[in-house]
C-alpha positions in Angstrom: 126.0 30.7 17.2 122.3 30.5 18.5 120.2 28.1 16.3 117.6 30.4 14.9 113.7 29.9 15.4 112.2 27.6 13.1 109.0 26.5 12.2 107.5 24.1 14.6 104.2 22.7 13.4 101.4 22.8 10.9 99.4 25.3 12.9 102.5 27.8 12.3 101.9 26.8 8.6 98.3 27.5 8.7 98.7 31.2 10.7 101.5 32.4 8.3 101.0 34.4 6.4 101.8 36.8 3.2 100.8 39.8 1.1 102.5 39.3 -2.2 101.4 42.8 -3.2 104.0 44.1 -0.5 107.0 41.9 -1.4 109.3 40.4 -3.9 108.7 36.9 -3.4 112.1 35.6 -3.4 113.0 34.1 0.3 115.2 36.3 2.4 117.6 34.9 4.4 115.4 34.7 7.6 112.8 32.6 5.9 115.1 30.2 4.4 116.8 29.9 7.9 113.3 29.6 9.5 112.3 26.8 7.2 109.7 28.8 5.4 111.0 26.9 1.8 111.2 23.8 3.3 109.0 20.7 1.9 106.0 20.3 4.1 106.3 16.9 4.9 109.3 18.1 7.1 107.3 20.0 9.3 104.6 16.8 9.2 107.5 14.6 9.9 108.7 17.1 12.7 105.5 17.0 14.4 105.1 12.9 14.2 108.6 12.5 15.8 108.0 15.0 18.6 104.9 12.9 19.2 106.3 10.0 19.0 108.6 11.2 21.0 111.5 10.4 18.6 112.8 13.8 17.8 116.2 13.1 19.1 117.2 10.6 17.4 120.5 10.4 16.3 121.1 9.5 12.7 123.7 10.1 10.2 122.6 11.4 6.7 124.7 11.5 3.1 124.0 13.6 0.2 124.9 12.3 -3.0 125.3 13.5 -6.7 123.3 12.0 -9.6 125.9 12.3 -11.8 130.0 14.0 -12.1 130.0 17.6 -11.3 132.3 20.4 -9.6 131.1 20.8 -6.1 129.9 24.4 -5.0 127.7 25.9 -1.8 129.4 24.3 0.7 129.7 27.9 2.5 126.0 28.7 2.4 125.2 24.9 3.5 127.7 25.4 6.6 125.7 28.7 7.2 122.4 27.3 7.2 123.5 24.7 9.7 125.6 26.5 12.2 124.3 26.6 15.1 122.3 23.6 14.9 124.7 21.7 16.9 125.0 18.9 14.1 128.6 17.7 12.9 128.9 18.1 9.2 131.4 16.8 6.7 131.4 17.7 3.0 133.9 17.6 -0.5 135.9 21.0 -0.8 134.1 22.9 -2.7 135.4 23.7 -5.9 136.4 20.3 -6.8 135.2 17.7 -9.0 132.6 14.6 -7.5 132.0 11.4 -8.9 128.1 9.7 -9.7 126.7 8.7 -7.0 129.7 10.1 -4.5 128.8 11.5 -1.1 129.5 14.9 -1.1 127.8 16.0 2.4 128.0 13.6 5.8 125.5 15.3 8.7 125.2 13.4 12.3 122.9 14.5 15.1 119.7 14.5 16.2 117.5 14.4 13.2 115.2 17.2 15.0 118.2 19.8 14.4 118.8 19.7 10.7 115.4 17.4 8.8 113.8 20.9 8.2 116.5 22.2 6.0 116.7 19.1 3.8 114.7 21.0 1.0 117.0 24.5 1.5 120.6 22.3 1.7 119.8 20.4 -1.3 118.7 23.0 -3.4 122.0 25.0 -2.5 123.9 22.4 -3.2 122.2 21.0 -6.7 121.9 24.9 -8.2 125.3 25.8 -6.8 127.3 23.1 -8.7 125.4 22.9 -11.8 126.1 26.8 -12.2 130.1 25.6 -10.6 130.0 22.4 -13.7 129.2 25.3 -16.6 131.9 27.5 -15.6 134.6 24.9 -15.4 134.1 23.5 -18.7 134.1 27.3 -20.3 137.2 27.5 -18.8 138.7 24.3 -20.0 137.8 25.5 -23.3 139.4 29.0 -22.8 142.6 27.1 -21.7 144.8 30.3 -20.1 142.7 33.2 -21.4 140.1 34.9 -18.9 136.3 33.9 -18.4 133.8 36.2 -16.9 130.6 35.5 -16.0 127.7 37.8 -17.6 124.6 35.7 -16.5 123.2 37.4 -13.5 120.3 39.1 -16.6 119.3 35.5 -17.3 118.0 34.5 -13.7 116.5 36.1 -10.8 118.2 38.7 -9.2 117.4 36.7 -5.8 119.6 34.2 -6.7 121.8 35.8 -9.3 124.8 36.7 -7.1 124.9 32.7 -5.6 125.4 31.4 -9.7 127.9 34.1 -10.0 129.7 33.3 -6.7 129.2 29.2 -7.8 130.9 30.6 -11.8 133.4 31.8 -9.7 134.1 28.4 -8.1 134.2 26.7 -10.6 136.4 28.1 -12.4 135.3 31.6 -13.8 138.4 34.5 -13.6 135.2 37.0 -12.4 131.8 37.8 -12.3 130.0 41.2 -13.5 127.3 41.1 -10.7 128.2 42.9 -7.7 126.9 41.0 -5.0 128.1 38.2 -6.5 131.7 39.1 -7.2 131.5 40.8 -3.6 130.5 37.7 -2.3 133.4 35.7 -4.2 135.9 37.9 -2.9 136.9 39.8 -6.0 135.6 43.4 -7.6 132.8 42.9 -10.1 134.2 43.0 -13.7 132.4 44.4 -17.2 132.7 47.0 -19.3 129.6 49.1 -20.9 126.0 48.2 -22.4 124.9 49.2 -25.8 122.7 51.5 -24.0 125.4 54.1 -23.1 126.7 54.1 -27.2 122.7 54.6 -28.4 122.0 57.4 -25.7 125.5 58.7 -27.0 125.0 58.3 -30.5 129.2 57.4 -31.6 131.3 54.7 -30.0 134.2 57.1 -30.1 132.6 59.5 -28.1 131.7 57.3 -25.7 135.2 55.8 -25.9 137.2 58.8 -25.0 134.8 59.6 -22.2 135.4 56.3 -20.6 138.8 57.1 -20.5 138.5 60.6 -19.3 135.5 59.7 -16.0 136.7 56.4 -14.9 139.3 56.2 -12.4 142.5 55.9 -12.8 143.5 52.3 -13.5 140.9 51.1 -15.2 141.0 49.5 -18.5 139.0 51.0 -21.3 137.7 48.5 -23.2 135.0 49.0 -25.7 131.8 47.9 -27.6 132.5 48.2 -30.9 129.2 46.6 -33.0 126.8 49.0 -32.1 126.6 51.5 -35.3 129.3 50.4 -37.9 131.6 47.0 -39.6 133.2 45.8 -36.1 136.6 45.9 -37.8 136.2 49.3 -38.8 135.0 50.7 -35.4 137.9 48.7 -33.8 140.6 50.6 -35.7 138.8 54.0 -35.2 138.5 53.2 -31.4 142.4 51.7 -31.5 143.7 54.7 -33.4 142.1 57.9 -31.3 143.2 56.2 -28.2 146.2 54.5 -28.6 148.5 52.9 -25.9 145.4 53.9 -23.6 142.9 51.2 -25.0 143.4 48.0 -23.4 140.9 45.7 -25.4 137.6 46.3 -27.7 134.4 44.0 -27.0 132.7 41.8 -30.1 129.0 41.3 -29.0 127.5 41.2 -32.2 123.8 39.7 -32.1 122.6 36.7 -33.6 120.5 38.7 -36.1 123.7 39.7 -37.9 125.0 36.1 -37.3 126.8 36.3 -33.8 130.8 36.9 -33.2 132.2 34.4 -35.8 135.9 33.0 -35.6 136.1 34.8 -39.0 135.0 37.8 -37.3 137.7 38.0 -34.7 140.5 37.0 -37.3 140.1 40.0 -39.3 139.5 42.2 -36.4 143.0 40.9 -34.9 144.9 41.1 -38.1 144.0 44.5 -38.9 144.8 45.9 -35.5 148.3 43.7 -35.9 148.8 45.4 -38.6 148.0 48.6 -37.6 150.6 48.5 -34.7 147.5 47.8 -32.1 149.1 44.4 -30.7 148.3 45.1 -27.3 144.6 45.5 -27.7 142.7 42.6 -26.8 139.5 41.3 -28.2 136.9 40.1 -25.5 133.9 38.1 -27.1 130.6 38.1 -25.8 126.6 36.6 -26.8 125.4 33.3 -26.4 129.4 31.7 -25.7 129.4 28.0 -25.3 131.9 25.3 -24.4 132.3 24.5 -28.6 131.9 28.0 -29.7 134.8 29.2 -26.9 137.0 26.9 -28.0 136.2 28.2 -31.8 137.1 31.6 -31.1 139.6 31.1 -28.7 141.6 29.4 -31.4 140.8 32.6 -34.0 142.4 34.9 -31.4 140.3 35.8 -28.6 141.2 36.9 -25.5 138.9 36.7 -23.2 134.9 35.6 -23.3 132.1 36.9 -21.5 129.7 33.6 -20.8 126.0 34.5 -19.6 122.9 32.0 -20.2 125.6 28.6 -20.6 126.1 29.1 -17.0 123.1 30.5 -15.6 121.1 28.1 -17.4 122.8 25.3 -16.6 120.7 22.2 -15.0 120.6 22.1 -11.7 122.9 18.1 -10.6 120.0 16.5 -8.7 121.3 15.3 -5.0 120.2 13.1 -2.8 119.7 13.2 1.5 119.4 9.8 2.3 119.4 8.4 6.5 122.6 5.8 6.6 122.5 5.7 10.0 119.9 5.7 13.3 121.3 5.0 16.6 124.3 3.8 15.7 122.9 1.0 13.3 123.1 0.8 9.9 120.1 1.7 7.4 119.0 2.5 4.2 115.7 1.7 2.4 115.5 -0.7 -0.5 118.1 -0.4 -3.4 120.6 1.5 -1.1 123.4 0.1 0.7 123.0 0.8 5.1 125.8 2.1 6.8 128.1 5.2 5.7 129.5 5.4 2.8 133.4 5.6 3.5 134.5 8.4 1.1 138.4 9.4 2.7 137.9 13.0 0.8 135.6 14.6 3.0 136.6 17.2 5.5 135.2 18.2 9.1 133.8 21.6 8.5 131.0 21.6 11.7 
């Protein structure tokens, strides 16, 4: 693969230029590979090296994590630094790192791979911060399914990589698209309360789902819009049957959120009724604690939006280990490579 163009110098800086009236303004994929979102100083320290001639240099460089975390955008990082003739090294993404532990090794010239310092980083810290939320929703789910509903809470730019990164870390799927796409798996969800207040009656709305999706796929409903969520759930349960696989709880905070109480009743009465094999899927502001909760009352499944896709970014670290051969650091760090036996040649 052909290392793309990138910027060279601070006159290329100084000429670009754009019309934020014409665009969205999130990078595409050609200015984060031309090192249009890259720190300044890189292109200052690009241009200071070529004078010096120095841009050659080799040097090896670790990234490492401020604190524990579940590794994701190893992918995307390979991506941006194919073709750059570097060798890279990194953690297998989707498992757990350590404080301080190097997660990324890069050696070549430093000319081929300083520029996307800021862009590697960034994938890296959002990635796994999105990768750490998911996992410890689905520790607290245990067996039962996690989807991921936060692509609404972010930009749609970077929406489908926190879905992708939920996915990693431990999510069972992802209702963005691009993201699920991008994850390998179909995107997963079920309807918006839009649909039942165009509609007018969640039973209406019910047996059309079942009648104009395809064949296959599970009907499962949202059943707080209009009336008691118990009450709807039996009326849903008893016009369709065998033919309803699960009914959604999403009830809003105003009325004082799903509650473990909530999905008790709902699950004895349908018991009761004979509607065993409906599921209840639980959805609105789902944390760690409160998944656990409800998971205990008799969920089935969770739909998790802003705990993931608000999730901190975990800060990492590029630091220069290595130039020429000889060991480095600058004060308070330790020169030479860090010897970490769980990294893996992937450039």
């Amino acid at each position: 693969m052909r290392a793309p163009h990138t910027v060279q110098n601070l006159r290329e800086v100084v000429d670009f230029r754009v019309l934020p009236e014409q665009r969205l303004f999130s990078a595409d994929g050609y200015e984060i590979l031309a090192g249009w979102t890259t720190d300044i100083y890189f292109i200052k320290t690009r241009e200071i090296l070529r004078a010096m001639g120095l841009a050659g240099t080799e040097v090896v460089a670790e990234v490492f994590a401020s604190k524990r975390g579940v590794l994701a955008g190893v992918p995307e990082v390979k991506n941006l630094l194919a073709g750059t003739g570097v060798e890279v090294w990194a953690l297998p993404e989707g498992e757990w790192f350590g404080e301080k532990e190097v997660v990324l090794r890069i050696h070549g010239p430093y000319d081929r791979f300083g520029i996307y310092e800021t862009a590697l980083l960034g994938i890296l810290a959002s990635s796994s911060g999105w990768a750490t939320a998911a996992r410890q929703c689905k520790e607290a789910a245990g067996n039962k399914q996690v989807i991921c509903f936060g692509a609404r809470h972010v930009h749609p730019a970077v929406a489908p990589v926190m879905e992708r990164a939920a996915v990693v870390g431990g999510a069972d799927g992802a209702s963005c698209i691009l993201g699920a796409k991008l994850a390998g798996q179909e995107p997963v969800g079920t309807l918006p309360h839009a649909v039942m207040l165009i509609v007018g009656d969640t039973l209406e709305v019910a047996l059309a789902y079942q009648r104009t999706m395809p064949a296959g796929t599970p009907v499962i409903v949202l059943v707080d819009t209009f009336k008691d969520e118990a009450e709807e759930a039996m009326r849903v349960a008893q016009a369709l049957g065998k033919d309803l696989a699960a009914i959604r709880l999403d009830t809003p905070s105003e009325r004082g959120g799903v509650t473990p109480a909530l999905v008790r009743e709902v699950r004895a009465r349908l018991d009761q009724a004979g509607y065993k094999h409906v599921e209840i899927v639980v959805s609105g502001g789902l944390t760690p604690e409160r998944i656990q909760l409800l998971n205990q009352a008799g969920a089935d499944a969770f739909g998790v939006g802003s705990y993931i896709s608000g999730a901190s970014p975990i800060d990492m670290t590029m630091d220069l280990k290595e130039v020429n051969g000889k060991p480095i650091a600058k004060r308070g760090r330790i020169p030479g490579i860090t010897p970490n036996p769980r990294l893996q040649r992937i450039l």
